[in-house]
C-alpha positions as CSV (number, residue, x, y, z in Angstrom):
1,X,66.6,10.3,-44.2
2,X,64.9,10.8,-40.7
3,X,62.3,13.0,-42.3
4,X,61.0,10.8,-45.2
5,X,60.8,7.9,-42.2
6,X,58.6,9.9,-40.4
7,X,56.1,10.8,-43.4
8,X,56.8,7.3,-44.3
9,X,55.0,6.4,-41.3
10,X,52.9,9.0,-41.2
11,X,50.9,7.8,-44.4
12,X,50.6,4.4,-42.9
13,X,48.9,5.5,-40.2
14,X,47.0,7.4,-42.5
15,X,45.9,4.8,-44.9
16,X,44.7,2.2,-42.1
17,X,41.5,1.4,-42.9
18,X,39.1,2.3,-39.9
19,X,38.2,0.0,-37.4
20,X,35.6,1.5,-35.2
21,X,32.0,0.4,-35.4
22,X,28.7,1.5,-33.7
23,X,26.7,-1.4,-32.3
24,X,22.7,-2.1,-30.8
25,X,23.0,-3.8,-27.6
26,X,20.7,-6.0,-27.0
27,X,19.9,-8.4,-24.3
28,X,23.7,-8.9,-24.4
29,X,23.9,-9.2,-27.6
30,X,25.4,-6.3,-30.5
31,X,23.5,-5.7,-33.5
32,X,25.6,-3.9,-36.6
33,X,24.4,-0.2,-36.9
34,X,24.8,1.5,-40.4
35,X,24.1,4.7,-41.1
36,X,21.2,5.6,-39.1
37,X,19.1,4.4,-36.6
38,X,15.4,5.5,-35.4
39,X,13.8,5.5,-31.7
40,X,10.2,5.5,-32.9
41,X,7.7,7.7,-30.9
42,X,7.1,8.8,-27.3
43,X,5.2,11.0,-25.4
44,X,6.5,15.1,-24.6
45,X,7.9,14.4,-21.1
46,X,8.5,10.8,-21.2
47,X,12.3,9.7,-22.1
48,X,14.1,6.6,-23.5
49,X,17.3,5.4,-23.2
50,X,19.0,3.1,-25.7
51,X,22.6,1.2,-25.0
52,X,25.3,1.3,-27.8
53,X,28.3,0.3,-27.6
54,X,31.4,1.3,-30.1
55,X,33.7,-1.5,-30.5
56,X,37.4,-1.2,-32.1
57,X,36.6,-4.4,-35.0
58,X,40.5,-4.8,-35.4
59,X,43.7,-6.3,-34.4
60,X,45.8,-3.4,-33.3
61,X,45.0,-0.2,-31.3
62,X,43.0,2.7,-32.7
63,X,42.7,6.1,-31.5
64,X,39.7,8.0,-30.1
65,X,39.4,11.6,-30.1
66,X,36.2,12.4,-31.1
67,X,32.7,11.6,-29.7
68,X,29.8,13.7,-30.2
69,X,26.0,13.9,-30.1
70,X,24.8,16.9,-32.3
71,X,20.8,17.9,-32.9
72,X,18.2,18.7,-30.7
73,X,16.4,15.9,-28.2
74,X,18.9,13.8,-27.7
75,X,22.0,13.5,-25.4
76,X,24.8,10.6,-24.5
77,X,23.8,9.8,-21.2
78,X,27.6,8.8,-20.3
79,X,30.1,9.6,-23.0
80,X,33.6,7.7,-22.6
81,X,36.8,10.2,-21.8
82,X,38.5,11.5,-25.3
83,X,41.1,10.7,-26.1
84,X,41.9,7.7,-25.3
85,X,42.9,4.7,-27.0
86,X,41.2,1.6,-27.8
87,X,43.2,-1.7,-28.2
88,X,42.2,-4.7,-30.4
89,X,38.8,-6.4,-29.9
90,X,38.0,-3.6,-26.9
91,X,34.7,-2.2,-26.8
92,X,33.1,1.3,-25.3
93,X,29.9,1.2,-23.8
94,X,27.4,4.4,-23.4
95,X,23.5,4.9,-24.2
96,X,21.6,7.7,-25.9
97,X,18.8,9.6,-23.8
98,X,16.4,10.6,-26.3
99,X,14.3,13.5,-24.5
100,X,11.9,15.7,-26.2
101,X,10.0,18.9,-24.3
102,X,8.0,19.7,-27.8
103,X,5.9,17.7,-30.6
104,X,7.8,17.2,-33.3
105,X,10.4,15.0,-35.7
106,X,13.9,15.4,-33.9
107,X,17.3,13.9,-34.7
108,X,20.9,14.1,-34.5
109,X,24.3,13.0,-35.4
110,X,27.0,10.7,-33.7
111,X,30.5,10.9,-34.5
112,X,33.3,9.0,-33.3
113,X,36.9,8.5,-35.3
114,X,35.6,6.7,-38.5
115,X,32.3,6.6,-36.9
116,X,28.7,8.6,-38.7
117,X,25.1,7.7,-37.3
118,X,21.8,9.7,-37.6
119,X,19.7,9.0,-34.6
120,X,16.1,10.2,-35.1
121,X,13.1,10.2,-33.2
122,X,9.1,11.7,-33.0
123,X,7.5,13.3,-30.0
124,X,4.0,13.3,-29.6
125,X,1.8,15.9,-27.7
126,X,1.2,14.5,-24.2
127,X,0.2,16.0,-20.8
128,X,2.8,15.8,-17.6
129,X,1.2,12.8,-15.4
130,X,1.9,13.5,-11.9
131,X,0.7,11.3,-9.1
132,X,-0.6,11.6,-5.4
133,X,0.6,8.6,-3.3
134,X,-1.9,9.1,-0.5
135,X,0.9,9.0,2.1
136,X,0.9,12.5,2.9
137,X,4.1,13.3,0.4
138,X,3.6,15.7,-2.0
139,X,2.7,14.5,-5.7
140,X,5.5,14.2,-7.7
141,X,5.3,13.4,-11.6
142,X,5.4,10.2,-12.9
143,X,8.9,9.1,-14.9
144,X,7.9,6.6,-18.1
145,X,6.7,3.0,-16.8
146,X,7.1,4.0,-13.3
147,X,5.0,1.8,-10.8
148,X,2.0,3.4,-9.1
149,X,2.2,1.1,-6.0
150,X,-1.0,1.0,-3.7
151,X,0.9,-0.4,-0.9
152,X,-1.0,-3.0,1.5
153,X,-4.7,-3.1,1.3
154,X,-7.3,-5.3,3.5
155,X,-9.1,-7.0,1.3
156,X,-12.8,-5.6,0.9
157,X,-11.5,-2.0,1.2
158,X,-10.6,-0.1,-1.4
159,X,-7.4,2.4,-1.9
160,X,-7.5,5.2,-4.4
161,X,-4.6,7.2,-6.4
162,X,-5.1,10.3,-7.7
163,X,-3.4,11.5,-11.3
164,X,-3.5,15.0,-12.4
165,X,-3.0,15.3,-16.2
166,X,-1.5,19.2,-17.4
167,X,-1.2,20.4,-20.9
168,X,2.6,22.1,-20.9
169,X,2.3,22.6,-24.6
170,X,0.8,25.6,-26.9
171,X,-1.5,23.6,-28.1
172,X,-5.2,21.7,-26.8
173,X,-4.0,18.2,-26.2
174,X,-7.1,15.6,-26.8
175,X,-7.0,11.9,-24.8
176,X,-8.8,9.8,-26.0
177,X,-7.8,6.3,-24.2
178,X,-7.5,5.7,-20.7
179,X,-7.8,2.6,-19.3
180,X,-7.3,0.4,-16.5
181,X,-5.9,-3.5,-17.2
182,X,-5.6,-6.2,-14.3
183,X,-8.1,-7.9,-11.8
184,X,-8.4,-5.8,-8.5
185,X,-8.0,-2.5,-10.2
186,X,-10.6,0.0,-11.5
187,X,-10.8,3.6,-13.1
188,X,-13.1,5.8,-12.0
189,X,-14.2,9.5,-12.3
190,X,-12.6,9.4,-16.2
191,X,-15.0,10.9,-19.1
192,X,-13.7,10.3,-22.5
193,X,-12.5,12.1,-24.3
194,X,-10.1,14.3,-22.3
195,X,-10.1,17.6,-23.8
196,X,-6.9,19.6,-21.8
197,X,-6.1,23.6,-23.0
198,X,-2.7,24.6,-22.9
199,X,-2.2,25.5,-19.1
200,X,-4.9,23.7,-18.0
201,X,-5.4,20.2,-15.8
202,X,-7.7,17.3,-16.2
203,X,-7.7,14.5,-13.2
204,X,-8.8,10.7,-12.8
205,X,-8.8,8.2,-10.1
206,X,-7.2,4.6,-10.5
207,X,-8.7,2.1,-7.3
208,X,-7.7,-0.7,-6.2
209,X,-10.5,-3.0,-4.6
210,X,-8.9,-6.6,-3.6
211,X,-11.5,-9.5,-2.7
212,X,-8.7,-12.3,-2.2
213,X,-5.5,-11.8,-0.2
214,X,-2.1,-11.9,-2.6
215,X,0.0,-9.5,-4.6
216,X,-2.2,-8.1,-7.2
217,X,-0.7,-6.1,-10.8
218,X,-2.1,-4.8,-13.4
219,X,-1.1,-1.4,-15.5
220,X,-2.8,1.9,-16.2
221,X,-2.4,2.9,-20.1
222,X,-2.9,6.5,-20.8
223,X,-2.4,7.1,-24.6
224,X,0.5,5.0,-25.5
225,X,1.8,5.5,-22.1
226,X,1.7,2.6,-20.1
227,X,1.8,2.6,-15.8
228,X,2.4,-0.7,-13.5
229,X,0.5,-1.0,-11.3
230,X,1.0,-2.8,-8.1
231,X,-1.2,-3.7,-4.8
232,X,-1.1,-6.1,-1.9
233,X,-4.1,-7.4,-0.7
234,X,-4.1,-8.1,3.4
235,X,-6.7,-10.4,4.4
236,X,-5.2,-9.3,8.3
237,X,-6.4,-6.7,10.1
238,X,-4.2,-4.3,11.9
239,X,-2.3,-6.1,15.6
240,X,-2.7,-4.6,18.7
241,X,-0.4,-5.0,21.4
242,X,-2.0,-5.1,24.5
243,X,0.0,-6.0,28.3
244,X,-2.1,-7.2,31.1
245,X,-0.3,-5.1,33.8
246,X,-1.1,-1.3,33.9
247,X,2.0,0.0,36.1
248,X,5.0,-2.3,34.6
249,X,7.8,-2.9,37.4
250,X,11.1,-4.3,37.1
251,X,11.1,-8.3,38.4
252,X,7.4,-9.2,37.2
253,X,5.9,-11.3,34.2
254,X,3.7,-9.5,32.0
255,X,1.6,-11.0,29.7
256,X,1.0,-9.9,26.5
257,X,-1.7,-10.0,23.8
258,X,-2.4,-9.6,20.0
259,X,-5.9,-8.3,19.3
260,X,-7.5,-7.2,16.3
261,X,-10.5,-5.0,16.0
262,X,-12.1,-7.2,13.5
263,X,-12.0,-11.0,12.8
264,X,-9.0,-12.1,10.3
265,X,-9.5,-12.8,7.1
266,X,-6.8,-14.7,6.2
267,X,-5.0,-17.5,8.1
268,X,-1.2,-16.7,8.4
269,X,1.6,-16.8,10.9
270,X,3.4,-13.5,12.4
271,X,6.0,-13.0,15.3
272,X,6.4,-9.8,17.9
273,X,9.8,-9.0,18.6
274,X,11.2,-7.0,21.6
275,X,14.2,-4.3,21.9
276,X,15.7,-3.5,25.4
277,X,16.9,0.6,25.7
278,X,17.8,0.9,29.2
279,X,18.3,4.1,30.9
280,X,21.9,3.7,32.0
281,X,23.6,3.3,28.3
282,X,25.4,0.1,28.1
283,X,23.3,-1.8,30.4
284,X,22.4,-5.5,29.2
285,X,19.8,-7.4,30.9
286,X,19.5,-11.1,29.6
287,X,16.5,-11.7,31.7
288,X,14.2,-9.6,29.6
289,X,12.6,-12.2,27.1
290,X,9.8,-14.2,26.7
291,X,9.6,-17.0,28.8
292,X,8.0,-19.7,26.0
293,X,10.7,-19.1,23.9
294,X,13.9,-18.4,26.0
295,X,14.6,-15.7,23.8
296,X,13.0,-11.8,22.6
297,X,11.2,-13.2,19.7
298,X,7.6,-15.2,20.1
299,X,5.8,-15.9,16.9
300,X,2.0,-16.0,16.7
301,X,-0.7,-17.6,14.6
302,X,-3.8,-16.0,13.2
303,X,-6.9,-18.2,11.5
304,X,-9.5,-16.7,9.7
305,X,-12.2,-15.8,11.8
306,X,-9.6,-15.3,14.6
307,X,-9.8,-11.6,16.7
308,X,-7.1,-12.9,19.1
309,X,-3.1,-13.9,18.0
310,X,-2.6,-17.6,19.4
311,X,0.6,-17.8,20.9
312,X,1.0,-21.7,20.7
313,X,-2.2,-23.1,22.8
314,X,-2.1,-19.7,24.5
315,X,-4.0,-16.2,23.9
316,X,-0.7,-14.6,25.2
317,X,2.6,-14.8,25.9
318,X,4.6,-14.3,29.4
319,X,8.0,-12.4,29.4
320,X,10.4,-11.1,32.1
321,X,10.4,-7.5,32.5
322,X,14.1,-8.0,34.1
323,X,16.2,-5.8,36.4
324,X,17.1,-2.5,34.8
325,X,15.1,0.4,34.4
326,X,14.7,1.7,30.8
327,X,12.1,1.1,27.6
328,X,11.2,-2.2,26.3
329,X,10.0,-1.7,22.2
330,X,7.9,-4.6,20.9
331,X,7.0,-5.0,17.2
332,X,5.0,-7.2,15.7
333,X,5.0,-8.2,12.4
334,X,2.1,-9.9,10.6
335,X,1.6,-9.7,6.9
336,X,2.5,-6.1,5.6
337,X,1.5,-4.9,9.1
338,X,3.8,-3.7,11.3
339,X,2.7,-2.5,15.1
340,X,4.9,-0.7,17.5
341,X,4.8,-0.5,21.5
342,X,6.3,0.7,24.2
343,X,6.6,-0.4,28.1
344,X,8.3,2.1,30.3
345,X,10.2,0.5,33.3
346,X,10.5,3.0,35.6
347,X,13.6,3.7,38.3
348,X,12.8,2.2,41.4
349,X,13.8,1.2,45.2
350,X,15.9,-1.7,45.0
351,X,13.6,-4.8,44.8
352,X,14.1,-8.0,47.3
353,X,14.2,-11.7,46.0
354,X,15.6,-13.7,49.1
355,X,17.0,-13.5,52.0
356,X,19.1,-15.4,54.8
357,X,19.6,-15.4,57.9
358,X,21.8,-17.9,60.2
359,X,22.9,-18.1,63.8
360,X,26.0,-19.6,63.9
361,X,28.7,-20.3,66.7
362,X,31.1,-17.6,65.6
363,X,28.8,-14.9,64.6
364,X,25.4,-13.9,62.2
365,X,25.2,-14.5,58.4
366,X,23.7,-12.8,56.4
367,X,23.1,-13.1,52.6
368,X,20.7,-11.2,50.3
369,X,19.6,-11.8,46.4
370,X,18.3,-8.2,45.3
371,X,18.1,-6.4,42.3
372,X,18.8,-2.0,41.6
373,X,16.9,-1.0,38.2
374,X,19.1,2.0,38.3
375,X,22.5,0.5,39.6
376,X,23.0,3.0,42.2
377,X,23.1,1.2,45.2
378,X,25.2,3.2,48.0
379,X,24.6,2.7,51.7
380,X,23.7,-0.3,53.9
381,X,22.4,0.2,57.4
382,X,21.8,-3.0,59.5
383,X,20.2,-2.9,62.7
384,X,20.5,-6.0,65.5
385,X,17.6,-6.9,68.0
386,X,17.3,-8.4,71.0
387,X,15.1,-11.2,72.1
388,X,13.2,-9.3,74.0
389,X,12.9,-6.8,70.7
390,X,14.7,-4.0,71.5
391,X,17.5,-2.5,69.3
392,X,21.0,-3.6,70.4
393,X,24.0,-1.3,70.9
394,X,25.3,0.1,69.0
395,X,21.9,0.4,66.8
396,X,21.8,1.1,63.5
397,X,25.5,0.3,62.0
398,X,25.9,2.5,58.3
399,X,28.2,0.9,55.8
400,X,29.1,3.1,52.6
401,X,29.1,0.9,49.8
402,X,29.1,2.7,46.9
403,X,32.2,2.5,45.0
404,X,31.8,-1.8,45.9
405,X,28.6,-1.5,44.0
406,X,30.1,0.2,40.7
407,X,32.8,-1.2,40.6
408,X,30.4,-4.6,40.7
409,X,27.8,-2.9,38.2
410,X,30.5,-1.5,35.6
411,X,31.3,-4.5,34.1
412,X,28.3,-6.6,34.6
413,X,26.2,-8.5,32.0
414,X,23.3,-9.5,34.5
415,X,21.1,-6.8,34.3
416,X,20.2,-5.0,38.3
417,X,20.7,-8.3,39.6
418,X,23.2,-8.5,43.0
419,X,23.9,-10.7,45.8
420,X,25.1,-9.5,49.3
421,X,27.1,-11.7,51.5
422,X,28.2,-10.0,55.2
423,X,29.5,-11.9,58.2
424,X,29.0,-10.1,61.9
425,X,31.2,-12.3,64.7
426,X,29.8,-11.8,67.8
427,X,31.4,-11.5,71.2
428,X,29.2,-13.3,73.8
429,X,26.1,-15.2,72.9
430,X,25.0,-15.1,69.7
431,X,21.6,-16.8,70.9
432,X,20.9,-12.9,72.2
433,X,20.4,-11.7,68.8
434,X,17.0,-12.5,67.7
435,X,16.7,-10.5,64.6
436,X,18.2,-8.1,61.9
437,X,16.5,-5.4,60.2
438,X,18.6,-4.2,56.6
439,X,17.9,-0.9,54.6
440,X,19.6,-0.9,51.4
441,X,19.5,3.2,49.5
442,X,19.8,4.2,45.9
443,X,19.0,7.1,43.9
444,X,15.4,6.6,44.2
445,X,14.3,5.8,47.9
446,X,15.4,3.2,50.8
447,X,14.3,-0.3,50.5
448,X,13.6,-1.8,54.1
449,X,14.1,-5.9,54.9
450,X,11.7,-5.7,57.6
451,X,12.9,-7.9,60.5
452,X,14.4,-10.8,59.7
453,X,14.5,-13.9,62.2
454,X,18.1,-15.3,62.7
455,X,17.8,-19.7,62.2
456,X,20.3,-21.9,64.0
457,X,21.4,-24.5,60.9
């Protein structure tokens, strides 16, 4: 009894009707395929891909274990994992690649479970296209309807591609139309017809000449080959970045400039940008911005006609070099045009903003706002004088302040900037001490005070 259930059963699954189906996909939507199904005609060395889909037309699941492309020129660009199985409704999604390397009429034969298509397809005798960016890269040949992009062009000049055309086949291949569609663009050095041995290269030029600013497309059609073809035309001309100090500092204002070597030709807006690298890595400095702004960004305007940037009412822009050594990167950005520069703050002495001084009752205060590009401050050396100018005893007093100064510096958001704050009580008449002189050391030098007078408040 268990035996006749199982061939019982068997036959069932036997006699099901099948229910897989090859479909056209297209723009979303499936279109029935029957027997067969053709890919026209395409160039030797040009491709094209075509989405199918199988779909399981039934209520109940279906096996698959088979899936195959037979024949010459075409392959399934990616085939689904056999077996599987394929429940009600599902569907399978894959293309065909249909790739010839010869003339001729190819074709071939899908199979899935319950599933028999002829794909066919004609490949015409064409020459391998390749293409010379005129960036310096090597050329490289051209896949089907890729874009030969021109990149940015001023307008008035004129930006050329170059296309070498080579016969790979056994036979002399014969090209008969080339031509150039789309305002802007223009073929030149190209003598019809093309008449290319086996092993052999032809060449032509494609151009693109803008006289108004804007994107520009058109295509190049070689055969039944058709190339985009893709241009920006720049009525700009190049920025400069120019600075008005020639030996940057930490603690100054620089002013900076966008020039052009020729008058605009197009009115636009653009912005220069700045990047702070300082020396010592992880050193911020908020005080390194331009001053208009409050910020590291400044944008610019450019009118036609214009050979300088206009930074508001201005012809440049101020920033703050701040208080740590390092490299401050400025891009500016107009157009497709993008300009780089680079101001080197060096290490320096440490730099003195204020200073004060005060005679008081119980003693002399001192206080100090300074700045140390390299955050490296280490001794202090203060000396007292006399009114009659002579150096008190003891003389010069040396204070090691090192490790106060990193540990102030490690965590610190403020750039070089430091204040100083010592108090010096005085036994006897402080009226007898007339001035102070303070020099302050880091890795790069001593910085001297000078004397400074000592104010009763």
């Amino acid at each position: 009894m268990m035996h006749r259930l199982l061939l019982v059963a068997c036959f069932a699954v036997c006699s099901l009707p099948a229910q897989l189906q090859l479909f056209l996909v297209q723009n979303g939507s499936e279109a029935p395929v029957a027997s067969e199904y053709g890919f026209g005609a395409i160039s030797t060395g040009d491709f094209r891909d075509i989405p199918f889909r199988v779909r399981n037309t039934g209520t109940t699941v279906t096996s698959l274990t088979i899936f195959s492309l037979a024949g010459e020129g075409f392959t399934i660009a990616n085939p689904p994992q056999v077996p599987q199985t394929v429940a009600g409704g599902a569907a399978l999604d894959f293309s065909i690649h249909f790739a010839p390397s010869e003339a001729g009429f190819f074709s071939a034969n899908f199979t899935a479970d319950g599933v028999s298509v002829i794909v066919h397809g004609t490949a015409r005798a064409a020459t391998s296209i390749s293409l010379d960016p005129g960036d310096g890269t090597p050329p490289h040949v051209l896949a089907p309807g890729e874009t030969i992009d021109f990149g940015a062009v001023r307008v008035g000049s004129t930006a050329t591609r170059r296309l070498t055309l080579t016969n790979k086949q056994a036979n002399r291949i014969t090209i008969r139309n080339v031509a150039v569609v789309g305002q802007a663009f223009q073929l030149k050095t190209a003598v019809l017809p093309l008449n290319i041995d086996p092993g052999t290269s032809a060449s032509l030029e494609v151009a693109f000449a803008p006289a108004e600013s804007g994107t520009r497309e058109g295509a190049l059609e070689i055969e039944q080959r058709r190339y985009p073809l893709r241009g920006i035309a720049n009525g700009f001309t190049r920025p400069g970045i120019g600075f008005d100090t020639p030996s940057p500092a930490s603690g100054q204002q620089i002013r900076l400039t966008i020039r052009f070597d020729s008058a605009s030709r197009q009115t636009g807006n653009g912005q220069v940008q700045m990047e702070f690298r300082p020396t010592q890595p992880g050193a911020a400095d908020p005080g390194i911005l331009f001053i208009p702004t409050g910020n590291q960004v400044a944008p610019f305007a450019v009118n036609q006609g214009d050979t300088v940037a206009r930074f508001g009412s201005q012809n440049g822009v101020d920033f703050q070099s701040g208080t740590t050594a390092g490299e401050i990167i400025f891009t500016a950005t107009l157009g497709e045009f993008t300009e780089h520069a680079t101001l080197t703050i060096p290490r320096a002495a440490i730099g003195l903003d204020s200073t004060r001084t005060l005679r008081t009752s119980a003693g002399l205060d001192l206080q100090i706002n300074a700045f140390d590009n390299t955050r490296s401050a280490s001794k202090l050396t203060f000396t007292f004088y006399g009114q009659g100018g002579n150096a008190l005893s003891p003389g010069a007093m040396t204070v090691d302040g090192a490790a106060a100064f990193q540990q102030y510096f490690a965590p610190s958001t403020l750039g070089g900037v430091f204040g100083l704050h010592a108090f010096f009580p005085v036994h006897g008449n402080p009226g007898q001490v007339e001035s102070v002189e303070i020099q302050l050391v880091n890795s790069m030098g001593t910085a001297k005070t000078g004397r400074l007078r000592f104010t009763t408040p």
